[in-house]
N, C-alpha and C positions, 0 to 999 in steps of 0.2 A: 587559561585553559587552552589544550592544544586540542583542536577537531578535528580527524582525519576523515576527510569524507565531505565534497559540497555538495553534495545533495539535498533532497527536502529534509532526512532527517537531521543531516549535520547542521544546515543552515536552522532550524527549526532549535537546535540544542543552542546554538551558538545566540539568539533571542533569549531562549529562556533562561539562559547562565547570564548574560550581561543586562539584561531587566532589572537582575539581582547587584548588579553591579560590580560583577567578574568584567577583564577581559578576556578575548577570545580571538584565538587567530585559527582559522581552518584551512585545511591543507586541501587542495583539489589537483590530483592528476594530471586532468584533460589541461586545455591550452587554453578553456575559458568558462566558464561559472552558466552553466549551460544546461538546459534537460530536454533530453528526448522524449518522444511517446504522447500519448493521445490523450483518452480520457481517466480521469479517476472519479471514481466511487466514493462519498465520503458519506459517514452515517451519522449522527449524532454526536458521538465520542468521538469521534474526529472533530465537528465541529466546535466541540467546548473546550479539547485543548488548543484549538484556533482562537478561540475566547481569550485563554488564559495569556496568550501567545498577543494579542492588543491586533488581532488578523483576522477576527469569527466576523465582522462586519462586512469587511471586504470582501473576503470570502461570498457570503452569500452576495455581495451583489454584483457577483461575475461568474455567479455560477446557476445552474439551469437544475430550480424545485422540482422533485420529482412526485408525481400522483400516485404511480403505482409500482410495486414491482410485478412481472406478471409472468405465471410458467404456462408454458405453450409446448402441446405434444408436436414437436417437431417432423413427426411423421404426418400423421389427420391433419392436423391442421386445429385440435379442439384448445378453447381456451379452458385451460385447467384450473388453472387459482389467481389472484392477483390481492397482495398483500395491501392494503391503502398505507399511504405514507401522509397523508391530510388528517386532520381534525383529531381523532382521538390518539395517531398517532404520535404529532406533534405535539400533544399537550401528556402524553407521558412522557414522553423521551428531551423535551425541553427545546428542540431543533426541528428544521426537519434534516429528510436526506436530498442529498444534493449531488451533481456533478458536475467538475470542471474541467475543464482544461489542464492536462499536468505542465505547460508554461505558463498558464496565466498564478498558479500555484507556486509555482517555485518563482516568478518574477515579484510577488508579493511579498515573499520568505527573501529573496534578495535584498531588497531594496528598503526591508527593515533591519537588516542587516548592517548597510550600507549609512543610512539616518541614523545607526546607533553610536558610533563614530567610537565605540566600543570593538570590533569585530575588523580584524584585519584580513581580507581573503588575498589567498596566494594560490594562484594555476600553477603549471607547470611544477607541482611538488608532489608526486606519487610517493608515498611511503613504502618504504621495506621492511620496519620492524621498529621495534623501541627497548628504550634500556629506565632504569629509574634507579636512585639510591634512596634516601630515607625524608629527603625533603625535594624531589623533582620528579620531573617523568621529561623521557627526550625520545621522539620521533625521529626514524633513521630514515634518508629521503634516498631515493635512487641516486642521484644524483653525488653522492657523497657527504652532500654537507647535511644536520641537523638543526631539531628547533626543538629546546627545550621551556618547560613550562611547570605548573604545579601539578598539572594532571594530563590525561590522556583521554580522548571520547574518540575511540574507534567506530567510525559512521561510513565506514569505504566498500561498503555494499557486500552483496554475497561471497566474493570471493577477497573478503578482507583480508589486507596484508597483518594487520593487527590481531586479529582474530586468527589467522594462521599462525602466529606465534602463542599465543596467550591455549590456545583452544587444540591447535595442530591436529582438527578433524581431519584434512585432506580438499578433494574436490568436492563439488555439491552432488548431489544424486539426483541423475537425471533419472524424469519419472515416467518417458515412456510416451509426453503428450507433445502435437506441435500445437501453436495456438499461431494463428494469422490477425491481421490487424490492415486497417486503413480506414479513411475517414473518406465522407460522399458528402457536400455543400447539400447542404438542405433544400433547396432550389432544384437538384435533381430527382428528389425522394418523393414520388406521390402522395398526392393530399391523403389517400386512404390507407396509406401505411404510416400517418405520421401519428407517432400519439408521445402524450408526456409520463412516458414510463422507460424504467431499464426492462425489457422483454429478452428472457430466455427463452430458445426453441431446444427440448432436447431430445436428442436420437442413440439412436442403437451405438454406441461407441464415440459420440459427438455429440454437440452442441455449439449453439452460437446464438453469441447475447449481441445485444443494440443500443444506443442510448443515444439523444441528441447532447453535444458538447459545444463550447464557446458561445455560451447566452443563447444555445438553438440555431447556430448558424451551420453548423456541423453536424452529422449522423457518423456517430464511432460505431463501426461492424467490429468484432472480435469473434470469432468462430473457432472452434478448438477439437481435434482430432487425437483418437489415442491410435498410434500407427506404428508405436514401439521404437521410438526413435531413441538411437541410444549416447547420442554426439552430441553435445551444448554446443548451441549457435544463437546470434541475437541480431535481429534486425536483416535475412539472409532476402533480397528482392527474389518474389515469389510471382509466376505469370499468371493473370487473372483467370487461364483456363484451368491449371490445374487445381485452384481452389474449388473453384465450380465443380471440376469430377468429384474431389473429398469428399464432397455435400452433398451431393447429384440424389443421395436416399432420402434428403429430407420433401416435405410438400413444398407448394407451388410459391405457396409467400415467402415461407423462410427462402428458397431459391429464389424469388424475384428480388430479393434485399438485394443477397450476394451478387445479384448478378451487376448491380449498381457499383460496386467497388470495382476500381482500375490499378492501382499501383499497391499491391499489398508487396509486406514483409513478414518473415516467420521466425518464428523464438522455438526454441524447443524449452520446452519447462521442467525449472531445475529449482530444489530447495536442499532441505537441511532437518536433522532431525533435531528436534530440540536436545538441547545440553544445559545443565548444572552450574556450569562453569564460565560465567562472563566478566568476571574481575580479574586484576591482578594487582594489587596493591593499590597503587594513583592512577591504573589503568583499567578501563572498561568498554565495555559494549554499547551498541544500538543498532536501533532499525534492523535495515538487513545484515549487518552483521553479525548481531545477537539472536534474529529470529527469521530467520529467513523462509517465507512462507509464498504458497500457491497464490493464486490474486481470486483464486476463486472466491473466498468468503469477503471480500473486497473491502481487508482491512489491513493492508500492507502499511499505509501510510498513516492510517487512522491511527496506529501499533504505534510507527514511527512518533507521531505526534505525542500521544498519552508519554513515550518513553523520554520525550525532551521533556515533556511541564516537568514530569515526578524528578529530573533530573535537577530542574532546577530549584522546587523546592526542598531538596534535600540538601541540596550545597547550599541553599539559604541566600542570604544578602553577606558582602564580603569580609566584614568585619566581626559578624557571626559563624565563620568556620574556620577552626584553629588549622593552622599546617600540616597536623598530626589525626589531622578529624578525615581527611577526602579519602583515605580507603574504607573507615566506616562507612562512611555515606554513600561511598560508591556498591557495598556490603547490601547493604536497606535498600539500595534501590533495583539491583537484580533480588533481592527474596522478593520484594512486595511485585516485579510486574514476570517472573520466570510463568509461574504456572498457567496465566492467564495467557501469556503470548506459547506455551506447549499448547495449553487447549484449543486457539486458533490456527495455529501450524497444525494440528491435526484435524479438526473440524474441515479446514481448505481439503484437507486429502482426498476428506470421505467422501466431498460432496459428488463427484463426478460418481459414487453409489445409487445417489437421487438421479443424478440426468444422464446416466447413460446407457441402463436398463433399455433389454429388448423383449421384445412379447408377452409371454403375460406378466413377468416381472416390473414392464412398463404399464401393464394396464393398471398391476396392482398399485405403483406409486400414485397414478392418476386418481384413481378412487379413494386412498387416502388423504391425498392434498386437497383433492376437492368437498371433504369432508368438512374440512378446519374452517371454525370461523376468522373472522377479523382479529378479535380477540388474541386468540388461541395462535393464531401466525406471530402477530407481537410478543406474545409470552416465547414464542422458541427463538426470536431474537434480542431478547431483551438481557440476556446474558453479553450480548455481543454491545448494542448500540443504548444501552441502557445507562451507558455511567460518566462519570465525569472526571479529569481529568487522570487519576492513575489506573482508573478500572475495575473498582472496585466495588461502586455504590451504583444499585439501580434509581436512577431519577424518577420519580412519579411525581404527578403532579398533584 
C-alpha cells in the first residue's frame, strides 16, 4: 500500500493495513515525520479505533480525563450547562473523553509504525498526482521520480494532491473565521481558573475554548473570531495585544485567561463540502482529504481514526484480498463511512449557530441549554461519540 500523507491519518492507516499484514510505505512531504499544533479532543470513537489500532492504552495514559464539558455565557460570566463526561457517561459510551497533546499522538502512531518493521516512511517525497492500470496504482512525486504499489491511500491533508486529481474540487472554502491558539504552563493559570474540563465562553460573533494538555502540564487557549477573513493562512505569529482587542467584549474571566497567553499564532478556517466521490479504482481517500471538516465538533481526527480501522478491515488480512478485490473494497469503505463524515462536516458548520448568538437570540440559547439534563446532552451526542470503530453502532452499556 502506498500512503500519501504522514500524518495522524496516514500514519494511523498505514497500522491498520499492516496489523493485517500488508506492507506500507507513506509518502511525507515535509523534510521529517513531524506534527505541529496543540491539543486534540478525542471522544469515545476516537478512542476505540485507538483500541483497534493496539494505541487505546497509551493513549489514555498520556492523556488528561476530562470531567466536564462546560458552556459559559461569555459575556455575564453565567455558567450555562456542563455535559458530565464521568460515571454514566463512561459507562455508555464504553470510554471516556480525553485530551492530548497532538505530538504525544502522532509520536505513538510513529513509533508503532516504526516497531512494525512493515511500514516504510520516506520525507522529502510530496506527491503530485498518480496513475494506475489494472493491477497497480503509482504515486507521481515532485521530484520526478515514482512509487508504485497495489493501491493508493491519499492521506495528504486538505489540500490533497491526490484528491485534486481524483476529486478536482479546487481550493478549500475559506469560512470567514480566524481562530488563535497558544498554550500557558499550568503553573501560571490560577488556582481558581483551573478546573478539569474543556470550557467554552461564547460571544456575540466569538468564542474561546480552554482545556489543560500534556498530563495537565499545559493550558491550550484556542479562541475564535468570525471577522470575515477571506485569505487561507496557517500558523501566521499573532501579538498578544491584538488578540486581547478581538475578545475585549467578552467578561472578566474569559479576558483574564486570554490575557495569560504570550506567543499566539492564527489560522483562518478552511474546509470542504462533502463529495460522493473518493475512489478511483486502487485509489482512495482519508482524513482530510476525503472529509475536511471545522474542528469545532472536535472529531477531525476521531473521523481520521474510524477511517483507518474500517480501512483495514476491509482490505482484510493479506492473503484474503485478491488483486482484483482493492477497488471493491476500497467501493465499501467510502459507502459505509461518506454520510456519517457529510453529517459531521456539517454539524462543525452549524455549531458556531449555538455560540455566537447576540442578545436575545443568546439568552434564548441559554435557557434551552440549561434546560437539558445529563441525560438528554448525552443522547445529542451519542450520534457522534457513541460508536465503535466505523461509526455506525451506538455502544451502551
Amino acid at each position: 500500500m502506498i500512503i500519501v500523507g504522514g500524518g495522524i491519518g496516514g500514519l494511523a492507516a498505514a497500522v491498520a493495513v499492516t496489523r493485517r499484514g500488508h506492507r506500507a510505505v507513506v509518502l511525507e512531504r515535509s523534510a521529517d515525520f513531524a506534527e505541529i499544533g496543540a491539543g486534540i479532543q478525542l471522544a469515545p470513537n476516537g478512542l476505540h479505533a485507538l483500541d483497534r489500532l493496539g494505541l487505546g492504552e497509551a493513549v489514555r495514559g498520556c492523556a488528561v480525563h476530562i470531567d466536564e464539558l462546560r458552556f459559559m455565557d461569555g459575556v455575564t460570566g453565567e455558567h450555562v450547562v456542563s455535559m458530565p463526561l464521568t460515571g454514566a457517561y463512561r459507562r455508555r459510551f464504553g470510554s471516556p473523553y480525553v485530551v492530548v497533546h497532538r505530538g504525544e499522538l502522532y509520536r505513538l502512531l510513529l513509533d508503532a509504525c516504526r516497531r512494525s518493521g512493515a511500514v516504510e516512511l520516506r520525507a522529502r517525497s510530496g506527491a503530485t498526482g498518480y496513475r494506475q492500470d489494472a493491477t497497480s496504482a503509482t504515486v507521481l512525486l515532485a521530484d520526478g521520480t515514482h512509487v508504485t504499489g497495489d493501491a493508493v491511500i491519499g492521506a495528504d491533508g486538505i489540500r490533497s494532491a491526490i484528491r485534486g486529481q481524483l476529486v478536482g474540487d479546487g481550493e478549500p472554502r475559506v469560512v470567514g473565521i480566524t481562530v488563535y491558539r497558544t498554550v500557558v504552563p499550568m503553573e501560571r493559570v490560577p488556582e481558581e481558573l483551573r478546573r478539569n474540563a474543556v470550557t467554552w465562553w461564547a460571544g456575540p460573533g466569538r468564542h474561546f475554548v480552554h482545556y489543560a494538555i500534556a498530563g495537565g502540564r499545559y493550558l491550550n487557549l484556542a479562541p475564535s473570531i468570525e471577522n470575515g477573513v477571506t485569505e487561507a493562512f496557517a500558523g501566521k505569529p499573532v501579538p498578544a495585544p491584538e488578540v486581547r482587542r478581538a475578545f475585549a467584549g467578552l467578561g472578566a474571566t474569559a479576558r483574564r485567561l486570554l490575557a495569560l497567553g504570550e506567543e499566539w499564532k492564527s489560522w483562518s478556517l478552511v474546509d470542504r463540502d462533502p463529495v460522493d466521490r473518493w475512489t478511483d479504482g486502487r485509489v482512495t481517500l482519508l482524513g482530510d482529504a476525503a472529509h475536511p471538516m471545522l474542528h469545532y465538533a472536535a472529531q477531525g481526527a476521531c473521523q481520521a481514526l474510524e477511517d483507518a480501522v474500517l480501512l483495514g478491515d476491509l482490505l482484510g488480512d493479506l492473503l484474503d484480498v485478491p488483486p482484483d478485490a482493492i477497488g471493491e473494497r476500497f467501493g465499501k469503505y467510502a459507502a459505509q463511512r461518506q454520510e456519517r463524515t457529510a453529517r459531521m462536516t456539517l454539524a462543525a458548520r452549524a455549531s458556531t449557530r449555538l455560540w455566537h448568538p447576540v442578545g436575545p437570540a443568546a439568552k434564548a440559547r441559554n435557557a434551552m441549554l440549561s434546560a437539558l439534563s445529563a441525560t438528554e446532552l448525552h443522547d445529542r451526542v451519542a450520534w457522534m461519540h457513541g460508536t465503535r470503530e466505523s461509526g455506525h453502532q451506538e455502544v451502551r452499556a
